[in-house]
C-alpha positions as CSV (number, residue, x, y, z in Angstrom):
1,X,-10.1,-12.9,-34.6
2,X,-10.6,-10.4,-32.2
3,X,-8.4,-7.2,-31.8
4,X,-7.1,-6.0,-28.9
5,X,-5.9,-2.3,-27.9
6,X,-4.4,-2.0,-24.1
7,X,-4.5,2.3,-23.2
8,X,-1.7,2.1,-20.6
9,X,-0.5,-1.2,-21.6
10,X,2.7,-1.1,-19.8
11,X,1.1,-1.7,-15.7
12,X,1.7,-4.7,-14.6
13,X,-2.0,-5.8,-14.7
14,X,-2.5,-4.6,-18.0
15,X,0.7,-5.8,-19.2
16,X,-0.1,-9.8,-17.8
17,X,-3.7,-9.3,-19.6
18,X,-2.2,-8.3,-22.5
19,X,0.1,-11.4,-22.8
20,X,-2.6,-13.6,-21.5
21,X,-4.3,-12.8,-24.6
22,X,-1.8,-12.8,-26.9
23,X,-1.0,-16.5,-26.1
24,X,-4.3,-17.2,-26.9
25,X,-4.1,-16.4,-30.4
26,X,-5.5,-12.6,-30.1
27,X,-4.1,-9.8,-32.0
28,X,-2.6,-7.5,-29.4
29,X,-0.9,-3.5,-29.1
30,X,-1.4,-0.8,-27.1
31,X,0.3,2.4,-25.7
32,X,1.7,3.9,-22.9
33,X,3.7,6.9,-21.6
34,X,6.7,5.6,-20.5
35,X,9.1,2.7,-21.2
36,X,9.4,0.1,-17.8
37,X,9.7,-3.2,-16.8
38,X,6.1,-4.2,-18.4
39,X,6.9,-2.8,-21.9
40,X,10.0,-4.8,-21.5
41,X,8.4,-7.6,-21.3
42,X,5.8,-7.1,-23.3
43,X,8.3,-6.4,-26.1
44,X,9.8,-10.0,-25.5
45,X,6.3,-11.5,-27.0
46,X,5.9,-9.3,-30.1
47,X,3.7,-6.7,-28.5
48,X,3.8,-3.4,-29.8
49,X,4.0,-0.3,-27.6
50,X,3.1,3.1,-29.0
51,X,4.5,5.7,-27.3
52,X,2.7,8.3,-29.7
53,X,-0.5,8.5,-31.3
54,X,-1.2,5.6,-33.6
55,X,-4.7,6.0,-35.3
56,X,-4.1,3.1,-37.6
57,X,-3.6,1.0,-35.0
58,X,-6.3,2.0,-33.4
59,X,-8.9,2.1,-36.3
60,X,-8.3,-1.2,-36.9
61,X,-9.2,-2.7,-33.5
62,X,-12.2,-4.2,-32.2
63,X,-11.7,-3.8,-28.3
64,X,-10.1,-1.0,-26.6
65,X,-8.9,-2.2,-22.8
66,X,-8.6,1.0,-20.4
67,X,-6.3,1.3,-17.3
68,X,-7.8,3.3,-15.0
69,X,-5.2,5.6,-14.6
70,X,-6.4,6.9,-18.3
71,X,-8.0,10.2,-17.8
72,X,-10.8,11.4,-20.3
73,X,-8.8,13.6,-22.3
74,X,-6.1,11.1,-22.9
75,X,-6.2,11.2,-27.2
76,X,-6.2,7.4,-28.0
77,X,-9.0,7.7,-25.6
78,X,-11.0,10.4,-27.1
79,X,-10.2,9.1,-31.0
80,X,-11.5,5.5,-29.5
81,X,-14.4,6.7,-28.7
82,X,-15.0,9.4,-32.3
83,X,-14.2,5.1,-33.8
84,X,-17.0,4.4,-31.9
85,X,-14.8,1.6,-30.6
86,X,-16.1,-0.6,-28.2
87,X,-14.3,0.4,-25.0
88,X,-13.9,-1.3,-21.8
89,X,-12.2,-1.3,-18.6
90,X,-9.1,-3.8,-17.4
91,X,-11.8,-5.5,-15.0
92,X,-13.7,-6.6,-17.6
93,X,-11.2,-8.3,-19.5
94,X,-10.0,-9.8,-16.7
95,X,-13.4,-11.2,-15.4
96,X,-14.3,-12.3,-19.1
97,X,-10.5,-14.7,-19.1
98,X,-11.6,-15.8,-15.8
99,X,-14.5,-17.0,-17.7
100,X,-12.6,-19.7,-19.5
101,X,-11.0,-21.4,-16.2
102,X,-13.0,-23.9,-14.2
103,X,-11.9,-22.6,-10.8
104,X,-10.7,-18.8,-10.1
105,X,-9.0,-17.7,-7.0
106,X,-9.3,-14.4,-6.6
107,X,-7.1,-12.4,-3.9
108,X,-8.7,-9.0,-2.6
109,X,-7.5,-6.8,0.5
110,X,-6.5,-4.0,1.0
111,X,-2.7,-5.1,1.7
112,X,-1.1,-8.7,1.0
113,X,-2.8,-9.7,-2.1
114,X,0.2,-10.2,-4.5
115,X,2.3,-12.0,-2.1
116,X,-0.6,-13.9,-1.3
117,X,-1.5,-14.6,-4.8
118,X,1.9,-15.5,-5.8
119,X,1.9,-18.1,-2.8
120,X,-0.9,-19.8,-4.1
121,X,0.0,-20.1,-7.8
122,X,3.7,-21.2,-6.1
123,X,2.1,-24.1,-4.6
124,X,0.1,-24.9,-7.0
125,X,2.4,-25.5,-9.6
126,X,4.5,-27.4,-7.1
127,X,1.6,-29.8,-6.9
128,X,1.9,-30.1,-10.4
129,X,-1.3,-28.3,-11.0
130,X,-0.6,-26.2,-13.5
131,X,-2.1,-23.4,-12.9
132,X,-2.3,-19.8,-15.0
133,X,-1.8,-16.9,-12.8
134,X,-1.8,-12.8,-13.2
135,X,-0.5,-11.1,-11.1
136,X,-0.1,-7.4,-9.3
137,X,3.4,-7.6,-9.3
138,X,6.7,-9.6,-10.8
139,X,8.4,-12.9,-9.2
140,X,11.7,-13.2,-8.1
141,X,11.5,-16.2,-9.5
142,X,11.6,-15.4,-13.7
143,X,10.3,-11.3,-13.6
144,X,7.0,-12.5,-14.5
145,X,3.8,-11.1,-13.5
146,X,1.9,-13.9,-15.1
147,X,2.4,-17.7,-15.8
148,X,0.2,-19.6,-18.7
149,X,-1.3,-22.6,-17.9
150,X,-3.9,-25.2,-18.1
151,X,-7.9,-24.4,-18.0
152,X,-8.2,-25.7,-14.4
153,X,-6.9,-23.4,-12.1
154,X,-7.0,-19.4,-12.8
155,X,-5.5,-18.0,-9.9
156,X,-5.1,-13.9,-9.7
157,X,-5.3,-10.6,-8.0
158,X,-8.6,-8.8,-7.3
159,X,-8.7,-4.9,-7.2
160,X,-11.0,-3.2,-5.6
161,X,-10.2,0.3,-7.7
162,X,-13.0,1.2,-9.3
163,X,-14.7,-2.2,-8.0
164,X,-12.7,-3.9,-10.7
165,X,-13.4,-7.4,-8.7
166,X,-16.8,-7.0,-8.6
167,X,-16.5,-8.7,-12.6
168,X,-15.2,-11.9,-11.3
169,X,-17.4,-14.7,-10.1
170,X,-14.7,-16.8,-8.0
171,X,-14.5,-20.4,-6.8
172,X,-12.6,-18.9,-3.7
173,X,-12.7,-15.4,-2.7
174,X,-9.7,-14.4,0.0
175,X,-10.1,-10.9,2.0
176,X,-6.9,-10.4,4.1
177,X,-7.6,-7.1,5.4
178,X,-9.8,-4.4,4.7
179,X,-8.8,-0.8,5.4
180,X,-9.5,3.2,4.3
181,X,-8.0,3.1,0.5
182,X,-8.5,4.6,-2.8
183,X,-10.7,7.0,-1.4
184,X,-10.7,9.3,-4.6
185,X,-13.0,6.4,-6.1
186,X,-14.8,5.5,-3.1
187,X,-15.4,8.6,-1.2
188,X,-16.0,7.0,1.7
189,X,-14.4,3.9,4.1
190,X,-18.1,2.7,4.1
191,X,-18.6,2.9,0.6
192,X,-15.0,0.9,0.0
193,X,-16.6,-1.7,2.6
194,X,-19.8,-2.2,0.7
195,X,-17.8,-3.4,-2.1
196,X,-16.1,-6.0,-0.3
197,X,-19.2,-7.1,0.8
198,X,-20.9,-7.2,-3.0
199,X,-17.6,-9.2,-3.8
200,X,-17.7,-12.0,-1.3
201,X,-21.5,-12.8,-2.2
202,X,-19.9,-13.1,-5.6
203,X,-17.5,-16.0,-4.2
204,X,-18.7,-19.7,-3.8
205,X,-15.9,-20.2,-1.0
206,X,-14.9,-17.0,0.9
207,X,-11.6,-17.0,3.2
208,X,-11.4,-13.9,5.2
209,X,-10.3,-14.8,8.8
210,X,-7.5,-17.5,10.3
211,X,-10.0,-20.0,11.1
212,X,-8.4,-21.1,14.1
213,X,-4.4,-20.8,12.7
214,X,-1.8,-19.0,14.2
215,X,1.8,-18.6,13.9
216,X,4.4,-19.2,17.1
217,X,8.1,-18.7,18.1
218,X,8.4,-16.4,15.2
219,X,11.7,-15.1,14.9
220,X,14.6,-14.9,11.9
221,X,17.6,-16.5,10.5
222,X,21.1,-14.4,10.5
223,X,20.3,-13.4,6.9
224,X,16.8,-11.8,7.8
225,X,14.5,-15.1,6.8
226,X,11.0,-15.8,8.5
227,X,10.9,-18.8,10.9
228,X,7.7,-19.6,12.6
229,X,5.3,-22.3,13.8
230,X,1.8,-23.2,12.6
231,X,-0.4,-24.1,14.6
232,X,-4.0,-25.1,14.5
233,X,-5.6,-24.4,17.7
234,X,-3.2,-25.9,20.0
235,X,-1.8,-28.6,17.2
236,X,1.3,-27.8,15.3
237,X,0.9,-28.6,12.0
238,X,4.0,-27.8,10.2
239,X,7.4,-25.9,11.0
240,X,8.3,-23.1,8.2
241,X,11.7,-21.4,7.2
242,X,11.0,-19.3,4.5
243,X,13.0,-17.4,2.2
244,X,11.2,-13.8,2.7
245,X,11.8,-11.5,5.5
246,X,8.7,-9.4,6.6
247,X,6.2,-11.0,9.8
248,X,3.4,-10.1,7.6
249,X,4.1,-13.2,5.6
250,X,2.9,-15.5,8.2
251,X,-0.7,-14.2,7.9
252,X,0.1,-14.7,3.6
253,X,1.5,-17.9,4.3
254,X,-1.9,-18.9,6.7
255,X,-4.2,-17.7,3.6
256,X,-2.2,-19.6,1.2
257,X,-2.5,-22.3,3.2
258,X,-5.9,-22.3,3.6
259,X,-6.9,-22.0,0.1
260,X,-4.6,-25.1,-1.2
261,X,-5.9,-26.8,1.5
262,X,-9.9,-26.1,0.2
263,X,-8.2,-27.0,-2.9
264,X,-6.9,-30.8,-1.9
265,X,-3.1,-29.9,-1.6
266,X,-1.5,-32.3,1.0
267,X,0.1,-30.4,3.6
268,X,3.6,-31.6,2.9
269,X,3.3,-29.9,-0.8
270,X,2.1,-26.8,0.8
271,X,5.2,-26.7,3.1
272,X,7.1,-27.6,0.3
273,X,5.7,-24.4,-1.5
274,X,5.7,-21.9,0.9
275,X,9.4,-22.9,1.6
276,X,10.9,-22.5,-1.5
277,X,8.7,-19.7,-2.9
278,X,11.2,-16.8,-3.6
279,X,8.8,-13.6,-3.1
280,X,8.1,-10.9,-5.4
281,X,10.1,-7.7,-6.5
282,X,10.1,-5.1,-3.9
283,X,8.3,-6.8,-1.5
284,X,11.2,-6.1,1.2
285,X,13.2,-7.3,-1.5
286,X,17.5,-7.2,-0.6
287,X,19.2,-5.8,-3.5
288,X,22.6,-4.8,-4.4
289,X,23.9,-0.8,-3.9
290,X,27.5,0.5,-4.1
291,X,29.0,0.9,-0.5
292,X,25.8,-0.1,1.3
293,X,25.6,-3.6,2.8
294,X,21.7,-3.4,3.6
295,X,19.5,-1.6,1.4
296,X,16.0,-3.1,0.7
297,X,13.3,-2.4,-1.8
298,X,9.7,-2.4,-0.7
299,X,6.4,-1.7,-2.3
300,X,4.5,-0.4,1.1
301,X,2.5,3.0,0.0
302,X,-0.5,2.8,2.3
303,X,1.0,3.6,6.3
304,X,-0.3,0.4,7.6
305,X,2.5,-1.5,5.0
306,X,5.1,1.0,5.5
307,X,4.6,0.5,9.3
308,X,4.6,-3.3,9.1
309,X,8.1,-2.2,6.6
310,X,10.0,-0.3,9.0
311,X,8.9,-2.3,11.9
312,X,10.6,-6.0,10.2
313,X,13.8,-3.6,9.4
314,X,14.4,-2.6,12.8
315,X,13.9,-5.5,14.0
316,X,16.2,-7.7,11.7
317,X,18.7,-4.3,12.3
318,X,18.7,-3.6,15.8
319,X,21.1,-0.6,16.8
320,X,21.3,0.6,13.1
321,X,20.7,3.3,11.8
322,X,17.6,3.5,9.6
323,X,17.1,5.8,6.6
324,X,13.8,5.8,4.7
325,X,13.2,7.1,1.5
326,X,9.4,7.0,0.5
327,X,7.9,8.0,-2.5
328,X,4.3,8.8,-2.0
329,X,1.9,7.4,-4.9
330,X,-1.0,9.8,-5.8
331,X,-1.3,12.9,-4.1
332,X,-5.3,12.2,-2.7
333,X,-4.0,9.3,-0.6
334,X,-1.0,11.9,0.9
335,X,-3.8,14.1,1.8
336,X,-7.1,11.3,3.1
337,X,-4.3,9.4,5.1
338,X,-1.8,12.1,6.1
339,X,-2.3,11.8,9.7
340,X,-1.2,8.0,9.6
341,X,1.9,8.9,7.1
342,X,3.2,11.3,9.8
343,X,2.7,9.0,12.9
344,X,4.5,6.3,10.9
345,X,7.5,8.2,9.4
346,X,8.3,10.5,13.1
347,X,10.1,7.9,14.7
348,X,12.0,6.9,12.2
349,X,15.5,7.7,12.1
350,X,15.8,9.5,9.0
351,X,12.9,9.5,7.1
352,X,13.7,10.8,3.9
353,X,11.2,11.9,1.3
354,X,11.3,12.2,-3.0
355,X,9.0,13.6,-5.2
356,X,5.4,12.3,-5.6
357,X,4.6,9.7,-8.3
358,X,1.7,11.5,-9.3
359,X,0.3,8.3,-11.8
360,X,-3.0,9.1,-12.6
361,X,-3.7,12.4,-10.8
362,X,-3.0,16.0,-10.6
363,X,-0.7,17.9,-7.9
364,X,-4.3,19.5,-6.9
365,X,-6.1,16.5,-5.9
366,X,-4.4,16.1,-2.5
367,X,-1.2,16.7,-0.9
368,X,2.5,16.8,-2.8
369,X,5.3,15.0,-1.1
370,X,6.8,18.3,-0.2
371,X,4.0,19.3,1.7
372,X,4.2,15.5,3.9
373,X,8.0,16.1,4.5
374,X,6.9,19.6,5.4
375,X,4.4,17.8,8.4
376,X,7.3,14.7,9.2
377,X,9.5,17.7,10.1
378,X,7.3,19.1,12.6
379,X,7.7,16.1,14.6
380,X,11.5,14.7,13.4
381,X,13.7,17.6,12.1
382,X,15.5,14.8,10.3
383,X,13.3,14.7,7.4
384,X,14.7,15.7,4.3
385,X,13.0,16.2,0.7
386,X,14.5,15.7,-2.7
387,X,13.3,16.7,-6.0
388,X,16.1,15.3,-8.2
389,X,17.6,11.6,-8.2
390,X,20.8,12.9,-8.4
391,X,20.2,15.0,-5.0
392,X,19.2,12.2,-3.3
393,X,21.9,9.9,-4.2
394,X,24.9,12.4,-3.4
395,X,23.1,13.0,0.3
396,X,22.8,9.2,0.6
397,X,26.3,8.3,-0.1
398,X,27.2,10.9,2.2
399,X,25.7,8.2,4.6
400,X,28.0,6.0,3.8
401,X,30.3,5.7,6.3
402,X,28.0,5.0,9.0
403,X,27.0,2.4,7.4
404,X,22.6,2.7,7.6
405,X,20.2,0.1,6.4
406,X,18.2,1.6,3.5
407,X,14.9,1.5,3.3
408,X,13.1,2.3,0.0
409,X,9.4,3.1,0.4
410,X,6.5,3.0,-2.4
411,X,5.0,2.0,-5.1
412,X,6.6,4.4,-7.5
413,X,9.3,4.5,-10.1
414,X,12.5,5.4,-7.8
415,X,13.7,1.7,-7.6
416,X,14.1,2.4,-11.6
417,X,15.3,5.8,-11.4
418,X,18.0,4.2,-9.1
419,X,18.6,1.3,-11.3
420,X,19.4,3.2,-14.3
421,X,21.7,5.4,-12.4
422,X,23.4,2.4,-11.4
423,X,22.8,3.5,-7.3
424,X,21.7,0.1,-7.0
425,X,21.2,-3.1,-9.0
């Protein structure tokens, strides 16, 4: 039996992996900086999470998995390799599982894929396929970023960091957008493009346009629900209400659709999916705050998603006032994509800014959040940074009174921060 040994075990691709594995009868641990929501779970399946430096652990293993967010001087890292331990990235792992499935979907984009790849695996499972799933992100549904099934379907995310998706040979491939990202890895936007292209001549089926679909009449419900037509062509094919809130789901919902479809779903299942799928966390995700009717939770980090973000909040909110709070994630993409941050965040109300999640980088590879509320400001003089949680909180509930929708911005940990403080639930 094989021995396993995840270095950053507690993401939430890693984390998935790591389960995956574990149900199949692997020996499993790893490590990780911080206690969250993966080493939660994790912990609910008897996986072990070193928070310090375990060389027994690690001795004994026969495969160490890396994250990359795990720099070269990270210690389990540089004891792995004085083991001589065979070492390999989370891609390869995940293409090798993908291995054992008849038929892989794999998502890729730049933006979408985890909604997109949750859809799927929704429907799926609604058409009593049973399929397994790992995913980017956790489901409203049971906060699970992964779901164990049969050998048939294998349906999960494909990242393009570090051309992680260039290890999986899919049945069908999905591109819904391609756009400048990660550009610490690639260097360049034609660079980042080339990759796409290696990975669609990796799929047998590849879905990257609308072929011919379209969605009309979109509008919302009175509790901020998408409602739109599908239409092929000039055909309607079926009328959707569904239970999540941002227009950039009908172009999830059209991919989805598409790919069950290729699959042999009926489109009555499909509907039947897409309507009662529940979403993902913080994927404009409504939650709970003391004294604040609207405040929303959303994962948006690149401009283009924070645009699409603010642009579904205004309007669902029309005459409100609207507060963001964004929390940049990694310094190099503040700095390659600063231009776009600043046209996005200008016109918004307040735009209000908290300290970067730095995750795998250091304050001199790019630009700090400081430095982007320092731009905003130049253009809106309501821009405001914050260092501390508790800063940010006290200035918010200020707010109170007039009674602002909130938006929370990023990919970061602030929902948490906020969570444990109790600021919202």
């Amino acid at each position: 039996m094989k021995r396993f040994y995840f270095l950053g075990i507690g993401g939430v691709s890693m984390s998935a992996l790591a389960i995956l594995l574990k149900e199949r009868g692997f020996e499993v641990g790893g490590s990780d900086e911080r206690e969250g929501r993966g080493t939660e779970i994790l912990s609910q399946y008897g996986i072990i999470v070193d928070f310090v430096l375990n060389e027994e652990v690690i001795a004994k293993a026969d495969v160490i998995v890396r994250s990359a967010a795990i720099k070269d001087g990270d210690a389990h890292l540089i004891l792995a390799k004085k083991l001589n331990k065979k070492i390999i990235p989370r891609g390869e792992l995940l293409g090798w599982i993908s291995e054992g499935y008849q038929k892989v979907v794999a998502v890729a984009g730049s933006h979408g894929k985890t909604t997109t790849t949750a859809m799927i695996e929704h429907i799926l499972s609604v058409a009593g396929k049973n399929p397994t799933l790992h995913l980017g992100g956790y489901r409203i549904l049971d906060n699970q970023n992964f779901q164990i099934g049969g050998q048939e379907y294998f349906v999960t995310e494909a990242c393009e960091y570090y051309n992680n998706f260039l290890y999986l040979n899919p049945y069908i491939g999905v591109v819904t957008n391609v756009e400048k990202e990660h550009m610490d890895f690639f260097k360049t936007f034609s660079n980042e493009k080339d990759s796409f292209e290696r990975f669609k001549k990796k799929c047998t089926y590849v879905i990257e346009n609308f072929e011919g679909l379209s969605a009309k009449n979109v509008r919302h419900d009175s509790r901020g629900g998408l409602i739109f037509n599908l239409f092929q062509g000039k055909e309607k094919i079926m009328h959707l209400h569904l239970h999540l809130c941002e227009e950039v789901n009908k172009e999830n919902c059209i991919y989805a659709y598409l790919v069950c479809k290729k699959l042999g779903i009926g489109e009555c299942v499909i509907k039947q999916g897409l309507e009662s799928f529940l979403g993902t966390h913080t994927r404009f995700e409504k939650v709970a705050a003391k004294e604040f009717e609207h405040v929303f939770c959303d994962y948006a980090h690149h401009p283009t998603e924070i645009a699409k973000a603010i642009a579904t909040a205004k309007k669902i909110f029309r005459g409100k006032t609207l507060v963001t709070i964004f929390q940049p994630h990694t310094f190099s993409r503040t700095q390659s994509l600063l231009y776009d941050f600043v046209t996005v965040f200008k016109n918004v109300d307040i735009p209000l800014f908290f300290k970067t999640y730095s995750a795998r980088e250091k304050p001199s590879e790019g630009l700090s959040s400081k430095q982007l509320c320092d731009e905003v400001f130049k253009e809106n003089n309501k821009a405001k940074y914050f260092e501390e949680p508790e800063d940010l909180q006290n200035f918010l509930e200020k707010m109170k009174g007039q009674k602002p929708v909130l938006l929370f911005l990023g990919a970061g940990d602030l929902p948490d921060i906020l969570h444990k403080k109790q600021f919202i639930t």
